[in-house]
KEBA-118457 format. One line per field, with one value per atom (N, C-alpha, C): atom name; x, y, z. Coordinates in nm, 2 decimals. Example, Ala and Ser with C-alpha at 12.3 -4.5 7.8 and 13.67 -1.06 7.14 Angstrom:
REM KEBA-118457
a	(N  CA  C  N  CA  C)
x	(1.32  1.23  1.32  1.28  1.37  1.29)
y	(-0.57  -0.45  -0.33  -0.22  -0.11  0.00)
z	(0.78  0.78  0.78  0.71  0.71  0.79)
REM end
This chain:
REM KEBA-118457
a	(N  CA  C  N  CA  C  N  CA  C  N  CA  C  N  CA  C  N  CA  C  N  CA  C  N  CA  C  N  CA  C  N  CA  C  N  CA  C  N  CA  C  N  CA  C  N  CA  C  N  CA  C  N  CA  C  N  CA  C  N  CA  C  N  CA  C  N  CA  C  N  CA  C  N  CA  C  N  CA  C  N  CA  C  N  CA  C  N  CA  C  N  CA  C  N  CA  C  N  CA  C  N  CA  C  N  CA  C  N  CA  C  N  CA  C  N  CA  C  N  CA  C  N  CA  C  N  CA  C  N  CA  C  N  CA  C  N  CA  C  N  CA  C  N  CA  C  N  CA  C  N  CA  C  N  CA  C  N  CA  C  N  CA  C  N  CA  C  N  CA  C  N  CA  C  N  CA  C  N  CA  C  N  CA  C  N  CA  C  N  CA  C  N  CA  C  N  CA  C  N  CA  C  N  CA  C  N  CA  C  N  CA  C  N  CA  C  N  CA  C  N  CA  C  N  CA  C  N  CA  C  N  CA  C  N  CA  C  N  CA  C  N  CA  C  N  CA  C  N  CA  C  N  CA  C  N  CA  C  N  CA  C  N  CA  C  N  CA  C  N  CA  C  N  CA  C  N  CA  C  N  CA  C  N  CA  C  N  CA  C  N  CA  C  N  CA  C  N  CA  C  N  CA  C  N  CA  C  N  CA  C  N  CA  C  N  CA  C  N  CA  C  N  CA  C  N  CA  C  N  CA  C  N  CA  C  N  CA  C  N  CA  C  N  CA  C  N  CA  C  N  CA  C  N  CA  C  N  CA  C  N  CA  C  N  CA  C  N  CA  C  N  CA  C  N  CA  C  N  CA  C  N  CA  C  N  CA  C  N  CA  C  N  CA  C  N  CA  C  N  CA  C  N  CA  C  N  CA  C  N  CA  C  N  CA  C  N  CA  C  N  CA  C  N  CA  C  N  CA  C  N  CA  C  N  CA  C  N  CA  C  N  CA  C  N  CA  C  N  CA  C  N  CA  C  N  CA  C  N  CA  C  N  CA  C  N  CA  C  N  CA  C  N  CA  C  N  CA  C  N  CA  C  N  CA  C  N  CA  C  N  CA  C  N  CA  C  N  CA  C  N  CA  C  N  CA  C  N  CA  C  N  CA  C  N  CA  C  N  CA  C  N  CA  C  N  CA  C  N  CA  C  N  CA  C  N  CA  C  N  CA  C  N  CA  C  N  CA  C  N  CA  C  N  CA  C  N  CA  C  N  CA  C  N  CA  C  N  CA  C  N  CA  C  N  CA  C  N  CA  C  N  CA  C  N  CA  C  N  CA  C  N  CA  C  N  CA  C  N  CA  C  N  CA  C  N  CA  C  N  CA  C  N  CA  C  N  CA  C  N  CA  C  N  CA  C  N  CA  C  N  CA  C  N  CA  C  N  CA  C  N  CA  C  N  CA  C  N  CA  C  N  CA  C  N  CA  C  N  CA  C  N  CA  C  N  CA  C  N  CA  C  N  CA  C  N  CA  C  N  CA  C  N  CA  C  N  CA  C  N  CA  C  N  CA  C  N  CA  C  N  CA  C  N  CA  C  N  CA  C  N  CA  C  N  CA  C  N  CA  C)
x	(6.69  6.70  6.84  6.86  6.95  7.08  7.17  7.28  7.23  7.14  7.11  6.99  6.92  6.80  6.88  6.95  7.01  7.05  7.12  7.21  7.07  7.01  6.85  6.85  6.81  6.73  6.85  6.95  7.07  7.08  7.00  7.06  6.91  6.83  6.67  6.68  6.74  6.79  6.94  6.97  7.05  7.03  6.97  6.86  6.72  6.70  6.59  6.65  6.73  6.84  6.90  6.95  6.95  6.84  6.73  6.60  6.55  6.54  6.49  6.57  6.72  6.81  6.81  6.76  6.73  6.65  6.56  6.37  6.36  6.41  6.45  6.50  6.61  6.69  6.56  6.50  6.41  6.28  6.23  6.16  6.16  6.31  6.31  6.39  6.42  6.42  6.33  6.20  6.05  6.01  6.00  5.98  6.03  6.15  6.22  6.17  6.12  6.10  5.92  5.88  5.74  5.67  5.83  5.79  5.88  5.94  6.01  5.83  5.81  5.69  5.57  5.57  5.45  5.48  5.65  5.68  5.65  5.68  5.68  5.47  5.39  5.28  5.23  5.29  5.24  5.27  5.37  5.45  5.28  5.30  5.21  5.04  5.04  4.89  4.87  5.04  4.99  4.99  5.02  5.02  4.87  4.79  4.67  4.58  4.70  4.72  4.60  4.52  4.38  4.41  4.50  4.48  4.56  4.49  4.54  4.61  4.73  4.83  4.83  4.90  4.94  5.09  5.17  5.29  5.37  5.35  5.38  5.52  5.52  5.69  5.67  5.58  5.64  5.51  5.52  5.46  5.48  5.40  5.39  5.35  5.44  5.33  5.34  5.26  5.21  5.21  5.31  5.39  5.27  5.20  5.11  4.98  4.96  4.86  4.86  4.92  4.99  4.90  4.74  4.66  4.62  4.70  4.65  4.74  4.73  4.77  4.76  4.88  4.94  5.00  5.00  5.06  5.04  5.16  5.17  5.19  5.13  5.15  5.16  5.26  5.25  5.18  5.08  5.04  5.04  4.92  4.89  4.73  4.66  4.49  4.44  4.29  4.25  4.15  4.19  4.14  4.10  3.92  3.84  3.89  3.84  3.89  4.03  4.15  4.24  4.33  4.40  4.50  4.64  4.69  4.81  4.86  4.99  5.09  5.03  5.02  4.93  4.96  4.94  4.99  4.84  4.86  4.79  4.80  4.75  4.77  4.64  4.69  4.54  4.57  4.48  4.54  4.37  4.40  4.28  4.32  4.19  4.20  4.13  4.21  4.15  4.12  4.15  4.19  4.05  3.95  3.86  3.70  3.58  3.52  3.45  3.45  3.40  3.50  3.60  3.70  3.67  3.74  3.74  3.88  3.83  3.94  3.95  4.03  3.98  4.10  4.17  4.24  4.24  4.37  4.40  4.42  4.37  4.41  4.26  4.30  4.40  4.43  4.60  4.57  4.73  4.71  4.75  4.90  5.03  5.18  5.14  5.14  5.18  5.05  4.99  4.89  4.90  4.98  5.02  5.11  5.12  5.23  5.36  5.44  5.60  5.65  5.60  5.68  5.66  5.51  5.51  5.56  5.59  5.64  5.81  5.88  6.00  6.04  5.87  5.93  5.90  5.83  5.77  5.89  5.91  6.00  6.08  6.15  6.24  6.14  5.99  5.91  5.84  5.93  5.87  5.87  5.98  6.03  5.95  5.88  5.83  5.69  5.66  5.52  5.48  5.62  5.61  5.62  5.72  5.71  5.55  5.49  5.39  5.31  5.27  5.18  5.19  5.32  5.40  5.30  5.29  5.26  5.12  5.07  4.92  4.88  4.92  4.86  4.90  5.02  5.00  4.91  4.90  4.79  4.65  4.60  4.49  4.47  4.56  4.57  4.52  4.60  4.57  4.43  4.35  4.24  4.10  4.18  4.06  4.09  4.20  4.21  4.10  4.11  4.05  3.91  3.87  3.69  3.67  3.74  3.71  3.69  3.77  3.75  3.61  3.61  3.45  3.35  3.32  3.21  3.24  3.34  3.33  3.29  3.28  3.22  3.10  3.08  2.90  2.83  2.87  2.87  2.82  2.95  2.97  2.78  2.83  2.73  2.55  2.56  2.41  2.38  2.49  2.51  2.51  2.51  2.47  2.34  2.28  2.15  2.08  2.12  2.01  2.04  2.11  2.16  2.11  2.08  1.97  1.84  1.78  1.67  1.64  1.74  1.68  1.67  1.74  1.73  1.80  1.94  2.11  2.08  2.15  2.18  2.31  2.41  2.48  2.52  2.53  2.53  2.68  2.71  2.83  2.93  2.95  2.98  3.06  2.91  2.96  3.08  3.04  3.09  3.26  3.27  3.44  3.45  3.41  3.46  3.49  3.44  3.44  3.55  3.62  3.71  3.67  3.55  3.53  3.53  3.62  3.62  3.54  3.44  3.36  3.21  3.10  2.98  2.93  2.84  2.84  2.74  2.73  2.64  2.55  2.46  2.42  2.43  2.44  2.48  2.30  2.28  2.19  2.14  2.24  2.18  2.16  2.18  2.14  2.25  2.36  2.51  2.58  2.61  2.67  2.85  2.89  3.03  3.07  3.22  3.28  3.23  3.24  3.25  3.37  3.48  3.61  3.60  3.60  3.57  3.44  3.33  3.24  3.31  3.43  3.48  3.56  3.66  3.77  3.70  3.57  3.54  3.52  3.42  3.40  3.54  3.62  3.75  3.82  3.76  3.79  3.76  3.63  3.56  3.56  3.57  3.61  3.72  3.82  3.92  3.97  3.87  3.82  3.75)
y	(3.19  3.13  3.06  2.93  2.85  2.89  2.88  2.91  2.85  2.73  2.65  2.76  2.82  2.91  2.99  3.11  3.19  3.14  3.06  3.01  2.98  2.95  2.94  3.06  3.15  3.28  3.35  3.36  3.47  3.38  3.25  3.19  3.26  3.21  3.24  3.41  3.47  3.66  3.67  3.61  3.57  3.51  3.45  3.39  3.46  3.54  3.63  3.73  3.80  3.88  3.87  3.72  3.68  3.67  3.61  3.62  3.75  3.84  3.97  4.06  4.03  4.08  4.01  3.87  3.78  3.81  3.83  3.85  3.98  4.10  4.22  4.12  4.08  4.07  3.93  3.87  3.80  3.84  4.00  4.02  4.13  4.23  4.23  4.19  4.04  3.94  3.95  3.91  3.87  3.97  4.08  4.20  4.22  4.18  4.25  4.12  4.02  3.91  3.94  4.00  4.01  4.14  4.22  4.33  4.30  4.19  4.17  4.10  4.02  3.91  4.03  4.16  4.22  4.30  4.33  4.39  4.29  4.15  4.08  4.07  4.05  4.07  4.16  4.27  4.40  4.41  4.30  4.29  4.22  4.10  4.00  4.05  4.19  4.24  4.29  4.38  4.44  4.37  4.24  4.15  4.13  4.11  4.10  3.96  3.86  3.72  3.66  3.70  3.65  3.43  3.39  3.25  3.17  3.08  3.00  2.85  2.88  2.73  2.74  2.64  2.55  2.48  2.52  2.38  2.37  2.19  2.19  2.20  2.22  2.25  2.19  2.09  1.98  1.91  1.76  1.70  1.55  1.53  1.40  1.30  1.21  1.10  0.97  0.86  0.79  0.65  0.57  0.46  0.36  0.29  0.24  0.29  0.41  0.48  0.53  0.56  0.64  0.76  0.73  0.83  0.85  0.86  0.96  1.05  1.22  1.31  1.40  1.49  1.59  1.71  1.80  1.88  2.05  2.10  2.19  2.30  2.42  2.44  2.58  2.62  2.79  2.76  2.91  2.93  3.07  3.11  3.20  3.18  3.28  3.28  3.40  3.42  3.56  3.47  3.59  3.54  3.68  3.71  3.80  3.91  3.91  3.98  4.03  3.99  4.04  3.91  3.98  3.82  3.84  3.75  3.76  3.61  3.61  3.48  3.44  3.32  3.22  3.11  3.07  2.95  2.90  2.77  2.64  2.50  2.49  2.34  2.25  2.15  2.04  1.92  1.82  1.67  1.62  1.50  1.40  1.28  1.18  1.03  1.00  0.98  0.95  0.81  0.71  0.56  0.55  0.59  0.51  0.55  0.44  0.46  0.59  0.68  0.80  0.90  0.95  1.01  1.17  1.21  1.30  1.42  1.53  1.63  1.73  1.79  1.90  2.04  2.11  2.24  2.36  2.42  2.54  2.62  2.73  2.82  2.84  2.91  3.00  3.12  3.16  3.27  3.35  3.51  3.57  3.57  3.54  3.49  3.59  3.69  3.78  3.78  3.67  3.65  3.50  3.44  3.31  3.34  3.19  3.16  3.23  3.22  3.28  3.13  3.04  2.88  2.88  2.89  2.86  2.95  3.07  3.13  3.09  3.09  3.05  2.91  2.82  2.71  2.70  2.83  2.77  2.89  2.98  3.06  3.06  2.92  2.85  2.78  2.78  2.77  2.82  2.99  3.08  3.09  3.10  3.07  2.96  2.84  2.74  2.78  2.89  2.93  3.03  3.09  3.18  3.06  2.99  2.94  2.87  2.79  2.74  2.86  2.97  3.04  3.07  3.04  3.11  3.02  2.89  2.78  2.77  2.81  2.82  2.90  3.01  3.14  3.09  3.01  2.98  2.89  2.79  2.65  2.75  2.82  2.94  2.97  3.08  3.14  3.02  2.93  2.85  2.80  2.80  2.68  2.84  2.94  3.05  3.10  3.11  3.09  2.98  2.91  2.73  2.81  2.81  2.85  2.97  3.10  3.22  3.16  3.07  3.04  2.98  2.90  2.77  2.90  3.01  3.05  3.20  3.23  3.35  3.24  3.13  3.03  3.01  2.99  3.01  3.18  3.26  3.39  3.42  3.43  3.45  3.37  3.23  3.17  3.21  3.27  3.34  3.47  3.53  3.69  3.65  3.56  3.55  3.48  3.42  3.41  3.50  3.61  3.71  3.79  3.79  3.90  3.81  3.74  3.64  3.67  3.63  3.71  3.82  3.91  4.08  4.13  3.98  4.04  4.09  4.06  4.10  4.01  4.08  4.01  3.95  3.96  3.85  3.75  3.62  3.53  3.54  3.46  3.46  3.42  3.33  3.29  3.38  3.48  3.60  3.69  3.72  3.79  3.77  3.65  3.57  3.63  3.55  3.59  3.73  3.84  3.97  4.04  3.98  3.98  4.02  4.02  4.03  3.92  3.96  3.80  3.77  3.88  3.83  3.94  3.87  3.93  4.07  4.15  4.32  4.23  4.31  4.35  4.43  4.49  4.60  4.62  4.73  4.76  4.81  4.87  4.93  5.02  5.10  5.22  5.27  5.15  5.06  5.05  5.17  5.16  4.98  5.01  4.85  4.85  4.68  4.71  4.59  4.50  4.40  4.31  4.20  4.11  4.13  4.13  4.19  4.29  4.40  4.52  4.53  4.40  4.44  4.37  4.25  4.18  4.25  4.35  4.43  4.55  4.61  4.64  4.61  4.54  4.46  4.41  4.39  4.39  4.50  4.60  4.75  4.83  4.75  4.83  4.75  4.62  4.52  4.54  4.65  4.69  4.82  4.89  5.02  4.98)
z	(-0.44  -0.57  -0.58  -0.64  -0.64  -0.76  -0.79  -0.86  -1.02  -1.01  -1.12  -1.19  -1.08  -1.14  -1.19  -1.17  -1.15  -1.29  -1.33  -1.46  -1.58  -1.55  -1.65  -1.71  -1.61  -1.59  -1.69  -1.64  -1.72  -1.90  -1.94  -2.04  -2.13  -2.04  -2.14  -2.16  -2.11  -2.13  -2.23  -2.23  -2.35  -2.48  -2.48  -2.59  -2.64  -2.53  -2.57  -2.67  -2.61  -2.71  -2.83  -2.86  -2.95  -3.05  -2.99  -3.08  -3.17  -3.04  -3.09  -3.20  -3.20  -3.32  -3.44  -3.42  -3.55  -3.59  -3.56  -3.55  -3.67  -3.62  -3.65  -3.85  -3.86  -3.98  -4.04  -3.99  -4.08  -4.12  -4.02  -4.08  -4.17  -4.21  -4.32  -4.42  -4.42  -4.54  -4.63  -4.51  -4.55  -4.61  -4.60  -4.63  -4.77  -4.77  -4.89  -5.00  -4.95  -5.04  -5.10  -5.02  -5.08  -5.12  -5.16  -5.22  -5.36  -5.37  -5.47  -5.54  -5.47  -5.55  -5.58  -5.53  -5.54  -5.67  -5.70  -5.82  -5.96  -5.90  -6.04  -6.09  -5.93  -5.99  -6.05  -6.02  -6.12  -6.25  -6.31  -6.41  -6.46  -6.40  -6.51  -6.54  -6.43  -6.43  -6.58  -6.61  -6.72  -6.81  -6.81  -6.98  -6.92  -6.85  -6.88  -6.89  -6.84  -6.90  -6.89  -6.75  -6.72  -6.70  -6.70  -6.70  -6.55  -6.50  -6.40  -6.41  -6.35  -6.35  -6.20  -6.16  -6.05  -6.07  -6.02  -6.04  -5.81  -5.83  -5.74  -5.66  -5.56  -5.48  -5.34  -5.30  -5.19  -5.24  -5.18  -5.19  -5.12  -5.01  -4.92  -4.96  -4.99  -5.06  -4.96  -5.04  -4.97  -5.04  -5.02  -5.09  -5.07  -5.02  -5.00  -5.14  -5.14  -5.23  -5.28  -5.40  -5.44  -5.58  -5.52  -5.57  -5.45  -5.34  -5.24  -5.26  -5.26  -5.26  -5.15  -5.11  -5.04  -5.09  -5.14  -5.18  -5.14  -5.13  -5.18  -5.29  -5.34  -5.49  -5.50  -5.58  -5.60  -5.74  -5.79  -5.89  -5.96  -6.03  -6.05  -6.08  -5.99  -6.02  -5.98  -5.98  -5.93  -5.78  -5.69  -5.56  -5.55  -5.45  -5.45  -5.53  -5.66  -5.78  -5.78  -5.73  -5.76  -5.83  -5.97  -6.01  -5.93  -5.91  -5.85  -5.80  -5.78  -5.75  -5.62  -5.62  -5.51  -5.44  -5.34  -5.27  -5.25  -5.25  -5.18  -5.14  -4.98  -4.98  -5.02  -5.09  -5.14  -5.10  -5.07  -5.08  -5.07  -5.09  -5.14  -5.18  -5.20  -5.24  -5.38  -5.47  -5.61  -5.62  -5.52  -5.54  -5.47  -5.45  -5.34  -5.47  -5.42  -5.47  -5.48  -5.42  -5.38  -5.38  -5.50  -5.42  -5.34  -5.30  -5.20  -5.21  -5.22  -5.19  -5.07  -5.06  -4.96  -4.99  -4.91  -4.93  -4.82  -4.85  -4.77  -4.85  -4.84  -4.95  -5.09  -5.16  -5.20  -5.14  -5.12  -5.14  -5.21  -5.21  -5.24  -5.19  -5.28  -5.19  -5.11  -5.07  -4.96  -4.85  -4.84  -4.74  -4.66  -4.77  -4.71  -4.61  -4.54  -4.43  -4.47  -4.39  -4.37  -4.45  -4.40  -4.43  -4.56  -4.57  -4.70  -4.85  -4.80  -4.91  -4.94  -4.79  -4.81  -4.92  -4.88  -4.97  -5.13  -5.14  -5.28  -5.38  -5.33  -5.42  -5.53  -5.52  -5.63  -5.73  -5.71  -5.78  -5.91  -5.91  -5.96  -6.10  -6.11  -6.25  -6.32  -6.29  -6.32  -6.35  -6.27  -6.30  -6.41  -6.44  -6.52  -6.67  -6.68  -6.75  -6.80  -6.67  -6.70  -6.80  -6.69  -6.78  -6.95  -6.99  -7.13  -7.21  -7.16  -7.23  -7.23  -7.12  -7.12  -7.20  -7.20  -7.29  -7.42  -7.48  -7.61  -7.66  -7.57  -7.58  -7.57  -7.54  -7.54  -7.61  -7.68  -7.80  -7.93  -7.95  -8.03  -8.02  -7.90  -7.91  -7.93  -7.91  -7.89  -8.08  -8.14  -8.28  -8.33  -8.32  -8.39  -8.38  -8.22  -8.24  -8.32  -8.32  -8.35  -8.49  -8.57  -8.75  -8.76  -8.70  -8.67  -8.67  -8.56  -8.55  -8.69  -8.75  -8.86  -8.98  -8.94  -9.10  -9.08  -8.97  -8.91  -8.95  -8.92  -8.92  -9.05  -9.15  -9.28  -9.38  -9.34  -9.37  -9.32  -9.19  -9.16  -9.27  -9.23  -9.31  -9.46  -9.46  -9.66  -9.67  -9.60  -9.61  -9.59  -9.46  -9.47  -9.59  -9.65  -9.78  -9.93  -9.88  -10.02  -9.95  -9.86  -9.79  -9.79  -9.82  -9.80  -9.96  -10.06  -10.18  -10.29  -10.22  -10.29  -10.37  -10.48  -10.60  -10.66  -10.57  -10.57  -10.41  -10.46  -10.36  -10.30  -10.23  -10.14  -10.25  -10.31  -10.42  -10.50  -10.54  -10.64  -10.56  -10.42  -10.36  -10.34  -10.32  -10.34  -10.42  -10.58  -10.67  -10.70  -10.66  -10.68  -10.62  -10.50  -10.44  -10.28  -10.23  -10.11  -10.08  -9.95  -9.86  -9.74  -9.73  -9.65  -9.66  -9.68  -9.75  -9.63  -9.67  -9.62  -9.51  -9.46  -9.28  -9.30  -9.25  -9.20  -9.04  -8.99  -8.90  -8.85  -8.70  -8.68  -8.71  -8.76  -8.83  -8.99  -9.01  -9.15  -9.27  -9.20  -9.32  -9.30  -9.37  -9.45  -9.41  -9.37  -9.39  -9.42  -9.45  -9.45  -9.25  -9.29  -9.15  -9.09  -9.15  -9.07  -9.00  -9.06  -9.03  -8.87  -8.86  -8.77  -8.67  -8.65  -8.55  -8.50  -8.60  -8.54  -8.49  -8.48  -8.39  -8.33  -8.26  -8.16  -8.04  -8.09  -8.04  -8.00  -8.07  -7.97  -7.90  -7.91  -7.83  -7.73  -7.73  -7.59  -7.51  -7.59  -7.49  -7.44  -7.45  -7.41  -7.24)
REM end
């Protein structure tokens, strides 16, 4: 074996060495990075938030096309029943008569790539933020309907209570200072409409 082999051989054994002590401290970086992300998921489990965002952290574009899309995205969604912090790659063509998507992913940050978590991290904060916003825009649009269907409600439950023969109308009932006309229940006791939603709501979270 020639002095040049010889010089390879002792460099790739030095470099191997090198590797394996790196190797050792990156993998627990990675470690210590995705037991940090598994604490903050436990956080957002117990708010209970149930809602999915997306905000992106690379993206390839395409100056020529520029409804052609590349991206990468950290989020938050539920993947085979579990919710938690998420990575995916997506890209597609919105500009063609037929458009077309496709994707990698979803999945759970701690199932994705090594690459891809290192790049989306500085991301996080952005997602948290997103969701703040989501759940308020939610709240608000789940308020709106909840009033629409207790005026639908209100308005059935006072027909059947002219139907069944009460003698005062909904009308009277305002005026009497009930704000929302009696029920019967199944087992035939009587209550306020508030009173039957705020159960219902507790028993939905039981």
């Amino acid at each position: 074996m020639s002095s040049a082999d010889n010089s390879k051989i002792a460099k790739l054994q030095t470099d191997f060495q090198a590797l394996s002590k790196v190797a050792s401290q990156l993998n627990t970086a990675s470690d210590q990075l995705t037991q940090s992300v598994a604490i903050l998921d436990g956080a957002l489990k117990k708010l209970n938030v149930g809602l999915t965002v997306w905000v992106t952290f690379r993206q390839r574009g395409d100056d020529d096309n520029p409804q052609r899309y590349d991206l990468d995205q950290i989020g938050y969604c539920k993947i085979n029943g579990t919710w938690g912090i998420a990575l995916q790659h997506i890209w597609g063509d919105q500009g063609l008569p037929d458009p077309w998507e496709g994707g990698e992913g979803p999945w759970l940050f701690n199932d994705a790539s090594r690459e891809l978590r290192l790049h989306s991290v500085d991301k996080i904060p952005a997602v948290i933020a997103e969701l703040a916003k989501e759940a308020s825009d939610t709240t608000k649009k789940i308020q709106d309907k909840t009033k629409g269907v207790l005026t639908l409600v209100e308005a059935v439950l006072a027909q059947v209570a002219i139907d069944e023969g009460k003698s005062l109308t909904l009308t009277e009932r305002v005026a009497a200072g009930q704000k929302s006309p009696t029920y019967r229940t199944g087992q035939g006791a009587t209550g306020m409409l508030s009173d039957m939603v705020t159960g219902h709501m507790k028993e939905g979270k039981k």
